[in-house]
C-alpha positions in Angstrom: 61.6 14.3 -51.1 60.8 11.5 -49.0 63.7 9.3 -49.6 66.3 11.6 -48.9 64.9 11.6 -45.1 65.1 9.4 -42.0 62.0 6.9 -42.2 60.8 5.9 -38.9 61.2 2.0 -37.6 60.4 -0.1 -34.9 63.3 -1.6 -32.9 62.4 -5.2 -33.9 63.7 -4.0 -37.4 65.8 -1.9 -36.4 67.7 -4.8 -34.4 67.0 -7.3 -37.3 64.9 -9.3 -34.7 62.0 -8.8 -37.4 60.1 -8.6 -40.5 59.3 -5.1 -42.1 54.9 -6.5 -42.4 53.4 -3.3 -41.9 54.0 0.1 -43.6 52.0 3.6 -43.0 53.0 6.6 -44.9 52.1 9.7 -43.3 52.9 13.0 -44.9 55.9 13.2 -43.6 57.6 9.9 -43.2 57.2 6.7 -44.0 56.6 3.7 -40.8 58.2 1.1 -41.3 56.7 -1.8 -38.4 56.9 -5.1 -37.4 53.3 -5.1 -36.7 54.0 -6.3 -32.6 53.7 -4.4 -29.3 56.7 -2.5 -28.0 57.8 -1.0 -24.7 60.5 1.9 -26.5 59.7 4.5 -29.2 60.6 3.9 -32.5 63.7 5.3 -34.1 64.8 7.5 -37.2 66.7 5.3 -40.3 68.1 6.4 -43.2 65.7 4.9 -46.4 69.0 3.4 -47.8 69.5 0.8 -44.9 66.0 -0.3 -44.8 66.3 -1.2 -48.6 68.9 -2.9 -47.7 67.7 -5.0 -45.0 64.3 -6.0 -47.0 64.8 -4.4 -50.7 61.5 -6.2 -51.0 60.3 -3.1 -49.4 60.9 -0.4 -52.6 57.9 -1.8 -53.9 55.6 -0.1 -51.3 57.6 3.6 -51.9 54.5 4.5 -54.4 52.1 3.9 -51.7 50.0 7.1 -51.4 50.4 9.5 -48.7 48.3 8.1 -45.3 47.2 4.7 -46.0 48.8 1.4 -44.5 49.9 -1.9 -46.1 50.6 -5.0 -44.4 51.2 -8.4 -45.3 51.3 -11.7 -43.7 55.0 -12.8 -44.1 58.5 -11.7 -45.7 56.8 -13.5 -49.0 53.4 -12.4 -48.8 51.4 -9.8 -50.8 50.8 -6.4 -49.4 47.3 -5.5 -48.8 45.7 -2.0 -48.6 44.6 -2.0 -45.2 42.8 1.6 -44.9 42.8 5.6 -45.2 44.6 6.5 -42.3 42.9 9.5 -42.0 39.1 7.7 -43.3 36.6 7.7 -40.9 34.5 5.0 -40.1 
């Protein structure tokens, strides 16, 4: 089950410098991303403690395995982006 895992997530989130705008769930985890460059790899977090930095977040759990949401701002919709695996 997918919850009971680490999720991976960007340090700006990670350090609470950031916004959770940008989610990908691959077939194993779920990406949670500020959407901005970095210069380190991302990290492993428990589901719990992103849910409880942005519980706005649960809502995007259903998303299907590789696609991508994103949205704007902390109060913005999420938007279907793509198929990560679609080709073009």
């Amino acid at each position: 089950m997918i919850g009971s895992k680490k999720q991976i997530c960007c340090s700006h989130i990670l350090n609470k410098e950031r916004d959770i705008l940008l989610v990908v769930r691959t077939e194993e985890y779920f990406q949670f991303l500020c959407g901005e460059a970095h210069d380190d790899e991302p990290e492993l977090i428990d589901l719990n403690e992103i849910l409880a930095y942005d519980p706005s977040i649960e809502h995007v759990l259903e998303l299907k395995e590789n696609h991508l949401i994103e949205r704007e701002s902390i109060d913005g919709l999420w938007i279907l982006r793509y198929d990560i695996h679609a080709e073009d």
